[in-house]
C-alpha positions in Angstrom: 11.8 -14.2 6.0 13.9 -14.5 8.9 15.8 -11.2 9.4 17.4 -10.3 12.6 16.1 -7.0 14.7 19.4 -5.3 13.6 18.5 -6.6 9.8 14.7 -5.5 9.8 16.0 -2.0 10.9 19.0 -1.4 8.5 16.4 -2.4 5.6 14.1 -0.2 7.2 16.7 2.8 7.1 16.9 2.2 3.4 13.4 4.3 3.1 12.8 6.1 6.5 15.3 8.4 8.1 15.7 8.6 11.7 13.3 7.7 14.1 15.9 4.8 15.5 12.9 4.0 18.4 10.3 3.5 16.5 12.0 1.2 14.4 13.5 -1.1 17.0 10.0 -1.6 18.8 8.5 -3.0 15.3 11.8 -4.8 14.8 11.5 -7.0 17.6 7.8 -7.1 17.1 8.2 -8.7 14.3 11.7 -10.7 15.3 9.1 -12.0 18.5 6.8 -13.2 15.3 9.3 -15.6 13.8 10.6 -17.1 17.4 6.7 -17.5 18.1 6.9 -19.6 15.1 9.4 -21.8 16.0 7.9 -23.1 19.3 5.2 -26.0 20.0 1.5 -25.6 19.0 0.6 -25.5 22.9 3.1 -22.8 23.2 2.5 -20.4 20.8 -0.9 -20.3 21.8 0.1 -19.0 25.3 2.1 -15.6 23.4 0.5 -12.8 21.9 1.7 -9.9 20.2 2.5 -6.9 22.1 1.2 -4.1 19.8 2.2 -0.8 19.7 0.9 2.9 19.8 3.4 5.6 18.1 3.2 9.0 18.9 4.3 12.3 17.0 3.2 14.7 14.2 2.7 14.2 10.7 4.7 13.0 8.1 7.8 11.6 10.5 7.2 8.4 8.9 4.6 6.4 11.5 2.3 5.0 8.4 5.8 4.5 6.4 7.6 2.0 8.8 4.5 -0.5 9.3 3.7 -0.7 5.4 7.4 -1.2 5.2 7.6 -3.6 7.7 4.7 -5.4 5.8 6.4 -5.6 3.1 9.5 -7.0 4.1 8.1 -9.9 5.0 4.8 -10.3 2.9 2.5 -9.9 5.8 -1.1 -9.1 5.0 -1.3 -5.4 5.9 -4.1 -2.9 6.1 -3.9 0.4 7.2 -7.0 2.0 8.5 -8.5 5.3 9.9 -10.1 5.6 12.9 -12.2 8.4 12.3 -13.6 6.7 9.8 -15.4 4.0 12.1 -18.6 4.5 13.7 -20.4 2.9 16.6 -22.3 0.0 16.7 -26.2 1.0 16.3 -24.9 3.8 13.9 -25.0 4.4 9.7 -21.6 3.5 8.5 -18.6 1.5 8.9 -18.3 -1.0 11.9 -14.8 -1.9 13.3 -15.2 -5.7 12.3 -14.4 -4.2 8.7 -10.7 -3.9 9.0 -10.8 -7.5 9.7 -12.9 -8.1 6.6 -10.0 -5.8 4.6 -7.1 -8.0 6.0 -8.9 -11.2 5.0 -9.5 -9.6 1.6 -5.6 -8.2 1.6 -4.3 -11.9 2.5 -6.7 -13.9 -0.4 -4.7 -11.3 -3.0 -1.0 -11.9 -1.0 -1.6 -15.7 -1.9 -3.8 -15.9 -4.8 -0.4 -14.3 -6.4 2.0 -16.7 -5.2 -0.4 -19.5 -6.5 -0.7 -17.4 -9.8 2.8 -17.1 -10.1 3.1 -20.9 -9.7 0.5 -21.9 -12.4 1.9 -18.7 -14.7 3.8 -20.9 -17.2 1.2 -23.4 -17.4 -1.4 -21.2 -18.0 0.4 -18.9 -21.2 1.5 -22.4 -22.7 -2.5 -23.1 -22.9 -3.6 -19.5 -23.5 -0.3 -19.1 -26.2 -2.4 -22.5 -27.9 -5.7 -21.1 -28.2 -4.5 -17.5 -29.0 -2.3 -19.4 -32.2 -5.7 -21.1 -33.4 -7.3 -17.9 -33.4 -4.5 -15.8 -35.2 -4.2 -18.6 -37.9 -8.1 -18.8 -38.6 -7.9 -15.2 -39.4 -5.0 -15.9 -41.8 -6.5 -19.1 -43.7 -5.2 -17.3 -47.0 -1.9 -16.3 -45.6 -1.4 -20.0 -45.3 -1.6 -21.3 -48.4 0.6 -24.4 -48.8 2.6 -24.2 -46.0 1.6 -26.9 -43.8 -1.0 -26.1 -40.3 2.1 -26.8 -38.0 4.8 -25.5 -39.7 2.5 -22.2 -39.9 1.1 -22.7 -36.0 4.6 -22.4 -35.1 5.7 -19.8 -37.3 2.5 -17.6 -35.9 3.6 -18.8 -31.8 7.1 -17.4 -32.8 5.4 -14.0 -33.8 3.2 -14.3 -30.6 6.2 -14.7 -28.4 8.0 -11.4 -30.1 4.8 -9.3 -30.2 4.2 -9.5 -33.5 0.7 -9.6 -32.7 0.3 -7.5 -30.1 -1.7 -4.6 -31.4 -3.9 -7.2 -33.8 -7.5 -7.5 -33.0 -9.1 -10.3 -32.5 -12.8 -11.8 -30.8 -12.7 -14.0 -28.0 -14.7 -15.4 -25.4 -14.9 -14.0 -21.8 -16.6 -14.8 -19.0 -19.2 -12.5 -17.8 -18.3 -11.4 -14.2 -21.3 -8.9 -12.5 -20.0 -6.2 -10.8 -20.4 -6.1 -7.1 -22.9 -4.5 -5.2 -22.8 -2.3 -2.4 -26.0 -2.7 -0.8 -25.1 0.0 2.3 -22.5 2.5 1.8 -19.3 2.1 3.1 -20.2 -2.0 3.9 -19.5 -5.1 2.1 -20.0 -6.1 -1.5 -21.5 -8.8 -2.6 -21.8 -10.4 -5.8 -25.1 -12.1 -7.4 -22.6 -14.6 -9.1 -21.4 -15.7 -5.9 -25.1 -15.6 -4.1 -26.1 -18.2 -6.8 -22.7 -20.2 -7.0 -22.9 -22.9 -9.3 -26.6 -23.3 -9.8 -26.2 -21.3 -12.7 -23.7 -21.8 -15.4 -21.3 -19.5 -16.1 -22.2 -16.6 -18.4 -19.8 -15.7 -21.3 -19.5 -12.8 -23.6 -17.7 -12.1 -26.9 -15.7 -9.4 -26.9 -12.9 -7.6 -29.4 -9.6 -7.0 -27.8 -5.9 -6.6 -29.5 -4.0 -9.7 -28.5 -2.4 -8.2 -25.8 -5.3 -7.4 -23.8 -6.7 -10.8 -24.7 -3.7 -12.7 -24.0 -3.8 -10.9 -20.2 -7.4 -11.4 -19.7 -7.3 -15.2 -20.8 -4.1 -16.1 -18.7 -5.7 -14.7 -16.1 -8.6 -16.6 -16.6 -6.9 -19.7 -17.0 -4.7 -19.3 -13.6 -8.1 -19.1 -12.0 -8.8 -22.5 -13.0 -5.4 -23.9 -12.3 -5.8 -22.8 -8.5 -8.1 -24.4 -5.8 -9.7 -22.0 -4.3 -10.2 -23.6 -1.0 -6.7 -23.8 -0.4 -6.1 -20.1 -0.8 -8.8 -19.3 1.6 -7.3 -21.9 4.3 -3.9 -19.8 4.2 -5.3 -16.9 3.5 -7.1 -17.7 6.8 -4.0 -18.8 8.4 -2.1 -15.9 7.1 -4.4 -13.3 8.0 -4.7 -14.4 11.7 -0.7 -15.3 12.0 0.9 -12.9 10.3 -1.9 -10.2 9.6 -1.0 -6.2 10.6 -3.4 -3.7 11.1 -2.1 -0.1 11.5 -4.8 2.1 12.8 -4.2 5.6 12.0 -5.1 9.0 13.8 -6.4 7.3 17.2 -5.8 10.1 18.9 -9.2 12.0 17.1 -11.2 8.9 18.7 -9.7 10.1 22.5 -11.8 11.8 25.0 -9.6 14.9 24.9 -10.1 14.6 28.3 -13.5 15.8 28.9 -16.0 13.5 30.5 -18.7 15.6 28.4 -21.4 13.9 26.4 -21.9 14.7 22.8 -19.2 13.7 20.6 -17.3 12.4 23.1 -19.7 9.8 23.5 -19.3 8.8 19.7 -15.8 8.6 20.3 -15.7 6.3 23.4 -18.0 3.7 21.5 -15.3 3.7 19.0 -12.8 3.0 21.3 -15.1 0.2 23.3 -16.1 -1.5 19.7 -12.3 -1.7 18.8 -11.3 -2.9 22.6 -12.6 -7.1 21.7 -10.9 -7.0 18.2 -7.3 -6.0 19.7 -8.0 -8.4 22.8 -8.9 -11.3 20.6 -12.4 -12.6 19.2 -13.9 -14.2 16.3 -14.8 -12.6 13.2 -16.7 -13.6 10.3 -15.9 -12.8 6.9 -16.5 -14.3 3.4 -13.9 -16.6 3.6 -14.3 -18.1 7.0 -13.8 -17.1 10.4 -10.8 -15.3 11.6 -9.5 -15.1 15.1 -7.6 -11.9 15.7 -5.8 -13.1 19.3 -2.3 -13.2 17.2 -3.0 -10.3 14.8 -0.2 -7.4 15.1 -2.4 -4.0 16.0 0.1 -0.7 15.3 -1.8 2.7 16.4 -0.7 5.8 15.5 -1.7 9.4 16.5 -0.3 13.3 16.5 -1.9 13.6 19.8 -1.9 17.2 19.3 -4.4 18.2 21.4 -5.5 14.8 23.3 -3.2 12.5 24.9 -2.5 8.8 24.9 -4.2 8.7 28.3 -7.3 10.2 26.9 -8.0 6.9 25.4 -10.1 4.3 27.0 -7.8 2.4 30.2 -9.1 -1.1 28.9 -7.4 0.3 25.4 -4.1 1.6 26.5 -3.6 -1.7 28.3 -4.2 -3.4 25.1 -0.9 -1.2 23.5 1.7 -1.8 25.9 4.8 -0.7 24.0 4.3 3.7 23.3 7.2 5.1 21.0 7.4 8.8 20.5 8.6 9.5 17.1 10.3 13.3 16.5 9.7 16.5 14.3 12.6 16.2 11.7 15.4 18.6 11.8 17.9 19.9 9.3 20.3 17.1 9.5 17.3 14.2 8.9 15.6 16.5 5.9 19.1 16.6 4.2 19.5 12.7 4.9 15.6 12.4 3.4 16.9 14.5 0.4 19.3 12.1 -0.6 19.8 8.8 1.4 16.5 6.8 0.4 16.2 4.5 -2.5 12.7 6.8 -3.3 14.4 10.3 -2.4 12.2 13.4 -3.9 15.3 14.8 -5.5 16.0 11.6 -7.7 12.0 11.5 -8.5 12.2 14.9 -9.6 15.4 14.0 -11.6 14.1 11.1 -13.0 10.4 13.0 -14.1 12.1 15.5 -16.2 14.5 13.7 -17.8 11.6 12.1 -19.8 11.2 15.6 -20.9 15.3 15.9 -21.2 16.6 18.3 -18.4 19.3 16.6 -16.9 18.4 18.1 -12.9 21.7 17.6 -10.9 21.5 19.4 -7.1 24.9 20.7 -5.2 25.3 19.7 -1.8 24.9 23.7 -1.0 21.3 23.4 -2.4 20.6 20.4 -0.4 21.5 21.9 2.9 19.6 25.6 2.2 16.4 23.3 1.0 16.5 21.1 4.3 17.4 24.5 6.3 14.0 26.2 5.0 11.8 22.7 5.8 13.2 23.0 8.7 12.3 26.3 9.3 8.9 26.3 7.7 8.0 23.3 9.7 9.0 25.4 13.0 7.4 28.9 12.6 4.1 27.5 10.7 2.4 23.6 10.9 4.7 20.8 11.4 4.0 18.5 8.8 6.8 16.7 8.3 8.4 15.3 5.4 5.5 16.5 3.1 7.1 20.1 3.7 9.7 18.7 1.1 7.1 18.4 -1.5 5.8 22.1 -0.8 9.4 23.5 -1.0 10.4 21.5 -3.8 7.1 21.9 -6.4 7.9 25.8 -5.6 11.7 25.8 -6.2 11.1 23.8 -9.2 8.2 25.3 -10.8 9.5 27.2 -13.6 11.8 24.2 -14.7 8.7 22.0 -15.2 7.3 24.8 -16.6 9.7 24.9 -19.7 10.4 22.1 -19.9 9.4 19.4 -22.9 8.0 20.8 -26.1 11.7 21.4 -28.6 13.7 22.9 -25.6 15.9 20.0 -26.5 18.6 18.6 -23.8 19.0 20.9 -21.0 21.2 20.5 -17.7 20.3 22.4 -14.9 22.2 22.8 -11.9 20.3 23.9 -8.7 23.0 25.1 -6.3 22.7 27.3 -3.2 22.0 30.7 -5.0 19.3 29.1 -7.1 17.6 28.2 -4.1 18.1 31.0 -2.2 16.8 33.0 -5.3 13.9 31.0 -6.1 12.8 30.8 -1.9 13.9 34.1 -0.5 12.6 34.8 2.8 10.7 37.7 1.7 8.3 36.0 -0.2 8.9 32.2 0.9 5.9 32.0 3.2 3.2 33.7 0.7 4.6 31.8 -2.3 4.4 28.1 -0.5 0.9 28.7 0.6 -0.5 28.1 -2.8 0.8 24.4 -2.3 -0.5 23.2 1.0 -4.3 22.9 0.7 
């Protein structure tokens, strides 16, 4: 997609608020992407990605704008933790897995733009065998209408759901369920061990049409795509376009101690990620993936370390440091109501399944963000998740009632509701119950 900086950050202000830095550093990150694409093949092999480390606490939106950002353009994207890494000569999960994870990410990005190619092909053959089934079970049904004129009377049904919740037997391949031979490490399959040597094993099972029709078509698709294609751009893809966001790197810093122990641990971490973000050559099930032009986005509170806690050869390898900032009144009350996903229209739309029409005044709006706000300065700062605490609390006995014969219900939460239900009194005891 090719979206301007100024683009890629107004469709990123559609979900996050604020946070105006943060956003213009992945924008022309990303902008940097496309022009790299435009230029020779000798080139773009002289310019790599400038990756980027964002600071500041908890839910400000740091994981939110580079799964956004992922999105936007249908990057490959994994987000990983840091702390969840070990180093080499250690039980547990080695760096080289988040490469692994984006390879695996970027075979499903393109096996469903193949899928969605071959879709109509593959229900017009599935729609044909599903009709022979349905009228073998309906031989007396039939009686002197002609096979075709009855086929198509049945394909009519099957295209209207007729048959949906009908069950019929049909014949499925046999797929064994992957292995995890060390915990935390790959999977592997014996059907893939043994490839073709062996034919493929099938199994009869009963399904209502629906389920069969999903399972066959997918089936069928399979068929309909070469599989060698999808891992060549899946490849490609992955070592283009891929984006890894590495979360909570500040728990692998030093915390400036030169100490052994754990600090140790954490270093090794540190020196086993240092070649991935530099650029080498890792192996995975679908080839080999160079991660020279992969775009690496770390995030961390830094709380109690700091950025230069980590590594030198590491900090050189994340050039561009944004600082992202607590949220105040003004950007809770924007997060209350601005994004396409705002909590108050979930809410709204949740219990309107259960009719309460929930409708929220512009006073209640402002005395909610004012006690985030607050909350988030006198206790932890976590964020935007404070809205969830404040919000499952003020709303409680509303979900409560609600459903069951209450019937259609409006209910208005204005200022005094709010204040009423969240007095300072007992605001702090009764939120604690929510945060775990």
């Amino acid at each position: 997609m090719n979206l301007s900086p100024k683009q890629i950050v107004t469709e990123l202000d559609k979900y996050i608020i604020g946070q105006q830095e943060a956003k213009k550093a992945v924008a022309i990150a990303l902008r940097n992407r496309y022009r790299r694409s435009r230029l020779s093949q000798a080139e773009m092999e002289e310019i790599t990605p400038k990756n980027i480390i964002m600071k500041g606490p908890t839910g400000v939106g740091k994981t939110e704008i580079a799964r956004r950002l992922a999105k936007l353009v249908g990057a490959p994207f994994v987000k990983v933790e840091a702390t969840k890494y070990t180093e080499v000569g250690y039980v547990g999960r080695d760096v080289e897995s988040m490469i692994r994870d984006l390879a695996e990410c970027a075979v499903r990005l393109v096996k469903e733009e193949r899928f969605n190619k071959v879709m109509e092909k593959a229900t017009a053959t599935v729609n044909t065998r599903l009709v022979k089934i349905i009228a073998e079970s309906r031989r007396v049904e039939r009686g002197e209408t002609p096979a075709e004129i009855f086929e198509k009377q049945i394909l009519d049904g099957l295209n209207k759901g007729y048959y949906d919740n009908e069950i019929i037997e049909i014949d499925v391949v046999d797929n064994p369920k992957p292995m995890e031979l060390v915990p935390g490490g790959a999977e592997i399959s014996l059907g893939s061990i043994f490839g073709d040597m062996m034919p493929q094993k099938r199994k009869k099972r009963k399904l209502t049409v629906k389920e069969a029709k999903r399972l066959l078509i997918d089936e069928e698709a399979d068929k309909l795509i070469d599989k060698d294609s999808v891992n060549e751009e899946a490849i490609r893809r992955a070592e283009q376009e891929g984006i890894i966001f590495i979360d909570e790197i500040d728990k692998i810093a030093a915390k400036g101690s030169k100490g052994g122990g754990q600090d140790v641990s954490r270093e090794g971490v540190q020196r086993d990620i240092l070649p991935i973000v530099e650029g080498s050559t890792v192996m995975t099930k679908y080839g080999a993936i160079r991660t020279d032009y992969i775009l690496f986005i770390a995030a961390g509170a830094f709380h109690v370390s700091k950025v230069s806690d980590l590594i030198p050869e590491l900090q050189g390898r994340f050039p561009i440091l944004v600082e992202l900032k607590s949220l105040t009144k003004k950007d809770f009350t924007e997060i209350l109501t601005t994004p396409r996903n705002a909590i108050t229209l979930q809410y709204a739309t949740l219990l309107k399944v259960d009719g309460v029409d929930l409708k929220f005044t512009e006073s209640a709006i402002e005395a909610i963000a004012e006690i985030a706000e607050d909350m988030n300065a006198t206790s932890e700062d976590i964020g935007a998740r404070r809205l969830h605490t404040v919000m499952e609390n003020l709303l409680e006995d509303v979900s409560f009632n609600a459903g069951g014969d209450s019937g259609q219900v409006e209910v208005i939460v204005d200022k005094d509701f709010v204040v009423n239900k969240l007095g300072k009194a007992k605001q702090q005891k009764d939120l604690k119950k929510y945060i775990l």
